[in-house]
N, C-alpha and C positions, 0 to 999 in steps of 0.2 A: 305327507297328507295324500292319500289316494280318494279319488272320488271314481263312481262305476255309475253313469247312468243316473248322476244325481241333477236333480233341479239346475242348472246354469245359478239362479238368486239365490238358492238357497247356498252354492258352491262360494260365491261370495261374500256372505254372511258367514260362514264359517271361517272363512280365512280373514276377514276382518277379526272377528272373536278370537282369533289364534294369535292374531299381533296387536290385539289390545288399539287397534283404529275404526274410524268408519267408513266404509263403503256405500255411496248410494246409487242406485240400481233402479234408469228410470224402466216405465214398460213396456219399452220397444224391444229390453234384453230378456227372449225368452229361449227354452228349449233346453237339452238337456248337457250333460257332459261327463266324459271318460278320462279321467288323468290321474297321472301320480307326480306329486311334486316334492324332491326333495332337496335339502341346502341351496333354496335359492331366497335370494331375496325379495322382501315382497311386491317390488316391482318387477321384477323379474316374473313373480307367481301371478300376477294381475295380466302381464303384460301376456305369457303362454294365454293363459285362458280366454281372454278376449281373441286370440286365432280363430277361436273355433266357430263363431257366428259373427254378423257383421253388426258389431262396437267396437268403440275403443273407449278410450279414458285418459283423465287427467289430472295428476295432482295436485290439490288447491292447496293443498297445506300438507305437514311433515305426518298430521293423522288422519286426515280424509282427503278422501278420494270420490270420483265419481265416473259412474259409467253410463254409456248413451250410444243411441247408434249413430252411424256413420252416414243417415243421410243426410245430409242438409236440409229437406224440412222438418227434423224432427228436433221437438223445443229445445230438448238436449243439446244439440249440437248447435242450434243457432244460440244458444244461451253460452257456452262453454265452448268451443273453439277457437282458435286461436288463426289472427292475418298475420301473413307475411307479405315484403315486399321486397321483390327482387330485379335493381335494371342491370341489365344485361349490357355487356360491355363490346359485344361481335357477334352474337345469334339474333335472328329475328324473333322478335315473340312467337308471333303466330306459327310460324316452323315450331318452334319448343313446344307448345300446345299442343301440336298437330301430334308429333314424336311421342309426346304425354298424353296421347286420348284417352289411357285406361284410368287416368286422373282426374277427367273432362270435369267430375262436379265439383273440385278443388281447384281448380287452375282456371284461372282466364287471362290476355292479353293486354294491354294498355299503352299503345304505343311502343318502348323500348322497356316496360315495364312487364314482370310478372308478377299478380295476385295469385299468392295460396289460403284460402279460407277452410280449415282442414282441423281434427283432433290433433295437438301437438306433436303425440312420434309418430303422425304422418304426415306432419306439416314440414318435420324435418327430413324425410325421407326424399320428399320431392322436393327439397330446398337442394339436396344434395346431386338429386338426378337435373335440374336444373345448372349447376354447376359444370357437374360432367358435359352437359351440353352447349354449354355455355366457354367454350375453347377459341382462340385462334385460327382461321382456315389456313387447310397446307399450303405453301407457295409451291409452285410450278417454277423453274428460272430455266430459261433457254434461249437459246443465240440465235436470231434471224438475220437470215442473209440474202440478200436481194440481188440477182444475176442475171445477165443475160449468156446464155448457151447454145452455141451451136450442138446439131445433133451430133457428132463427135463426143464433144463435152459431155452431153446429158448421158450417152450411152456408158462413157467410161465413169461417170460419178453414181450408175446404177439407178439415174430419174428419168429411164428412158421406156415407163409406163405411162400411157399417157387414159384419159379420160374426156370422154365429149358433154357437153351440158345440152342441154334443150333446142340450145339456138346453136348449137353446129362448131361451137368455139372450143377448141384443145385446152384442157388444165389438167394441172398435174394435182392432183391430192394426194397427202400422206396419214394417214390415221392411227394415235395411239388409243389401245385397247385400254381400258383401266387396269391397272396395277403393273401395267407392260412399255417398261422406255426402249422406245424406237433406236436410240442411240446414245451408247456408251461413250465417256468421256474417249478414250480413245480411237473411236469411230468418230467424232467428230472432230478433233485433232487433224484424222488422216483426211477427214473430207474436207478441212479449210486449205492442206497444204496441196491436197489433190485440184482444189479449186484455184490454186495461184499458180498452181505450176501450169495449170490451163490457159489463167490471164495472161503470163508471159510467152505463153507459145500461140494468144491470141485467140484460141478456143472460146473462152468468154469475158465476161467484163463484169467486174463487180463494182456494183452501182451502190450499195450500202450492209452494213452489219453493225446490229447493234445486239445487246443483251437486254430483254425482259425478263419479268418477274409478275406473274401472277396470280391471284389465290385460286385453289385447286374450285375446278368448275364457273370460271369467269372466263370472258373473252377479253380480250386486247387490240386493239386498232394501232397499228405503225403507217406514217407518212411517209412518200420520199418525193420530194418537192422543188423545183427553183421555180425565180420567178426570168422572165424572156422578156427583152424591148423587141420590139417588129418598126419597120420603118410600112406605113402606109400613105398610100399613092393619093390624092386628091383630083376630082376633075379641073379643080383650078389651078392645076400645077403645084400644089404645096403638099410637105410634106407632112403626116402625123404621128408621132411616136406612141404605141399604148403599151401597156405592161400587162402580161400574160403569165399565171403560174400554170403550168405543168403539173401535176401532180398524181402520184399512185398509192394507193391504201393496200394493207393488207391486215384481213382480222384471221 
């Protein structure tokens, strides 16, 4: 079937006529069209030709069909499209939405919920792209170690760049670039054995190590804590005992 420049409804009513079904064609589908359609199926032959202006369609039954635009106020489509509901298992709604703007009049939010209010093969389309987005976040897993170093120490372990903040205090930052690890399994190896060989010749003191784990673009809070008795003095000659924790955070 080739059409050049024929009627859009009229292209439709032909191709209904041709496979012995109906097609109905509200009148928001106007304008013209250029195809040649050959050995496809008629959803297939429905499905190319609504590309070319903005409807789509729906199949009600095995011999009709119906076509309507694609906006949401039009009867058609509030009459004939189809909800989906999708909760999302690890993405936020509103992110998925946000990611989906060129979807905005099909999609909204609801909690942990996504609503698609949409023509069928694009209700499935973004059921899909929801999915896609709808994954696991990466985990991050690396080994903090909590030291004390003499500048000895810090120079031969290569942390002897230092930085000042606002109020005058020395910190060491280290910063990973995205998609760039600061250090290879064998680089940290060398710098756990490079750090004990330091503790027993006294250079430093390792006060904790532990291994975290967490999802790419989150922060992490570690403690390292005891708790201390103090023996305090009274004016009346007695003595007080109170319990004092210590404690250092690192995010």
């Amino acid at each position: 079937v080739d059409f050049f420049e024929t009627d859009v409804r009229s292209s439709f009513q032909d191709i209904a006529s041709q496979a012995g079904v109906t097609i109905l064609v509200d009148d928001y589908v106007e304008g013209s069209i250029t195809l040649s359609l050959e050995q496809v199926s008629l959803d297939e032959a429905i499905k190319t030709m609504c590309m070319k202006g903005s409807y789509n369609y729906r199949k009600l039954k095995e011999d009709l069909f119906i076509i309507g635009s694609v906006y949401p106020d039009s009867p058609t489509f509030q009459k004939h499209a189809v909800t989906r509901r999708i909760e999302l298992n690890y993405a936020d709604s509103k992110n998925v939405v946000t990611l989906l703007k060129h979807c905005t009049p099909y999609i909204s939010a609801v909690g942990r919920i996504i609503i698609i209010r949409a023509w069928p093969k694009l209700a499935d389309k973004i059921e899909k792209d929801v999915e896609i987005l709808d994954k696991p976040p990466q985990q991050v897993r690396g080994q903090i170690v909590i030291a004390e170093l003499t500048e000895e120490a810090r120079a031969e372990l290569g942390l002897d760049i230092l930085e000042y903040g606002s109020n005058g205090e020395e910190a060491w930052s280290f910063t990973l670039e995205p998609g760039k690890v600061g250090l290879s399994l064998t680089d940290a190896y060398k710098f756990m054995m490079t750090l004990k060989a330091l503790e027993r010749r006294g250079k430093a003191s390792l006060r904790a190590s532990t291994t975290v784990t967490v999802p790419e673009g989150k922060k992490v809070t570690i403690s390292l804590g005891k708790e201390m008795r103090i023996v305090i003095e009274t004016e009346e000659e007695y003595y007080r005992i109170e319990k004092v924790r210590a404690e250092t955070s690192l995010t």
